[in-house]
matplotlib code that plots the C-alpha trace (Angstrom):
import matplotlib.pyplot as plt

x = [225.4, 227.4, 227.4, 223.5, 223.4, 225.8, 223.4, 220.7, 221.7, 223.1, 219.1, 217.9, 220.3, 219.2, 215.6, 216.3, 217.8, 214.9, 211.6, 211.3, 210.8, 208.0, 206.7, 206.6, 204.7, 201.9, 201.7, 200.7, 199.2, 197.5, 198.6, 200.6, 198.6, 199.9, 199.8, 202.6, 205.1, 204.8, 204.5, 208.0, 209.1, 209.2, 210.8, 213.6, 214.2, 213.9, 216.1, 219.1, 218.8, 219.4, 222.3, 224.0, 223.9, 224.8, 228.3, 230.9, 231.8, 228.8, 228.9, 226.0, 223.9, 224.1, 222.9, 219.9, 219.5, 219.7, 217.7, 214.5, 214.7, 214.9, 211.7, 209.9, 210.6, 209.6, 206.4, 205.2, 205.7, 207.1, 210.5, 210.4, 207.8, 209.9, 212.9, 211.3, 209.6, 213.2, 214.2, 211.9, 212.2, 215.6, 216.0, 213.7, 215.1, 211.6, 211.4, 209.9, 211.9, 215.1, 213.9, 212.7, 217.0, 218.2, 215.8, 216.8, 220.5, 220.0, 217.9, 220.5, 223.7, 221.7, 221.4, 225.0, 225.5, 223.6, 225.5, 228.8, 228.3, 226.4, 230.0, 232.1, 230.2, 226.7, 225.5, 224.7, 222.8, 219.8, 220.5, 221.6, 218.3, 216.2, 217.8, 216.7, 213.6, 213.1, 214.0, 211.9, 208.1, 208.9, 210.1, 208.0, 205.3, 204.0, 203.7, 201.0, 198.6]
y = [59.6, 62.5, 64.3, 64.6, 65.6, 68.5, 69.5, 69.0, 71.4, 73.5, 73.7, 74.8, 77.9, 78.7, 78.7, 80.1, 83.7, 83.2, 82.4, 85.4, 87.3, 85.3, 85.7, 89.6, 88.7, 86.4, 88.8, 91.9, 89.7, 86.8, 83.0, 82.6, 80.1, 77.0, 78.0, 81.2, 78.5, 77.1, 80.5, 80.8, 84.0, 83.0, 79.6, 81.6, 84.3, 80.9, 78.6, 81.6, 83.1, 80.0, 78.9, 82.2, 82.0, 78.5, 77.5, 76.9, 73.4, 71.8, 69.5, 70.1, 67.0, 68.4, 72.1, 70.6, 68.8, 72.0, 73.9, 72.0, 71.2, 74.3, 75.9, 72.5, 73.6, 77.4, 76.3, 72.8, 71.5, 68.4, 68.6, 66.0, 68.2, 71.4, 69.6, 69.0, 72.3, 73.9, 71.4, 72.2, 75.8, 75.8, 73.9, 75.6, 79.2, 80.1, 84.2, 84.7, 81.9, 84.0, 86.9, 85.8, 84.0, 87.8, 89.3, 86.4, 87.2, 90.9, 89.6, 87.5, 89.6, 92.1, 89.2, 88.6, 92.6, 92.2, 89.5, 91.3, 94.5, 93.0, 91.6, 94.8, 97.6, 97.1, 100.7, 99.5, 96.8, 98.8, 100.0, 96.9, 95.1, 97.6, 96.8, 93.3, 94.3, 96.6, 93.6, 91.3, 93.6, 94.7, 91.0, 88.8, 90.3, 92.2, 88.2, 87.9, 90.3]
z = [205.4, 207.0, 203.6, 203.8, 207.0, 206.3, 203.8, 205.3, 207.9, 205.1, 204.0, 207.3, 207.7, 204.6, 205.1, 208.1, 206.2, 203.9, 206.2, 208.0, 204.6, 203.9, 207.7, 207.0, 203.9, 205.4, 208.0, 205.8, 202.7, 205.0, 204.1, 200.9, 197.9, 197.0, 193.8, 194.3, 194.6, 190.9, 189.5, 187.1, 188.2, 191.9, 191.1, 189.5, 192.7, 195.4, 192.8, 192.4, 196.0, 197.1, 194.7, 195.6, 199.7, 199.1, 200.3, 197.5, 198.2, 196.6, 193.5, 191.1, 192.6, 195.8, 194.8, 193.2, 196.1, 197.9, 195.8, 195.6, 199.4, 200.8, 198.5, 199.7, 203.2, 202.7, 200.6, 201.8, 198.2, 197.5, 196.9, 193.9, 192.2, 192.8, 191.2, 188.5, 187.9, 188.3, 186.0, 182.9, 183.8, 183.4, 180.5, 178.5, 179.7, 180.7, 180.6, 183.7, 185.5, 184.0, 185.0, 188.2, 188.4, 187.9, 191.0, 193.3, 192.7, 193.9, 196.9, 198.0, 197.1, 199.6, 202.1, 201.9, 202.7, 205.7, 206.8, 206.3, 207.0, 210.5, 211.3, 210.1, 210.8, 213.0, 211.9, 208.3, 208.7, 208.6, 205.6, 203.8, 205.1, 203.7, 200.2, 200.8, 202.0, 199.2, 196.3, 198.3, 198.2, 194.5, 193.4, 195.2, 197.0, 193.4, 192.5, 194.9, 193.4]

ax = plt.figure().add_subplot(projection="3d")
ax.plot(x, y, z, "-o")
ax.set_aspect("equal")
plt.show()
């Protein structure tokens, strides 16, 4: 029981680095469709950003786990159904879902910048967020169109 609460909790600090992206987005593109979330491409940024800001300590049950809850939280999807969709995705090395693996990674190497750079030098992180920021609008937001 304590091992799903830790990642439980895990899942909420992560959707809590991911959320306000998607706040800036709703608040320039209006609410974001259901059907965005099942698009390939974005499955593959959400599934790999997640994966790398996830801590290191999780077996691969537990990553999955992770994975598909945090994009349920973000997108009000069910987290089965997400699992799944990651799932096929994966296994059948969708293009866009690749494609969409290798933009997520960016995003949230650029996260992890912030977040270091915020703690070594407070100067930078204006400049580190705007590299997230940038990935983000040409990954995600072109997506929505």
């Amino acid at each position: 029981m304590f091992g799903m609460l830790k990642l439980k909790n895990r899942q909420r600090g992560l959707c809590r680095m991911i959320s306000p992206y998607i706040e800036y987005t709703e608040n320039r593109h209006g609410r974001i469709a259901s059907e965005f979330w099942s698009d390939p491409f974005v499955l593959g940024f959400f599934t790999i950003a997640i994966s790398s800001l996830a801590p290191d300590d999780l077996n691969s049950n537990d990553h999955a786990r992770l994975q598909a809850g945090c994009i349920s939280d973000l997108s009000q999807v069910d987290h089965l159904l997400v699992g799944q969709w990651i799932t096929l995705l994966s296994m059948s090395e969708d293009d866009d879902f690749m494609t969409g693996c290798v933009h997520g990674n960016a995003f949230a190497e650029a996260l992890r910048l912030t977040a270091d750079d915020a703690l070594v030098d407070p100067e930078m992180l204006p400049m580190v967020d705007d590299a997230a920021l940038s990935i983000w609008q040409s990954s995600v937001e072109t997506r929505l169109a």
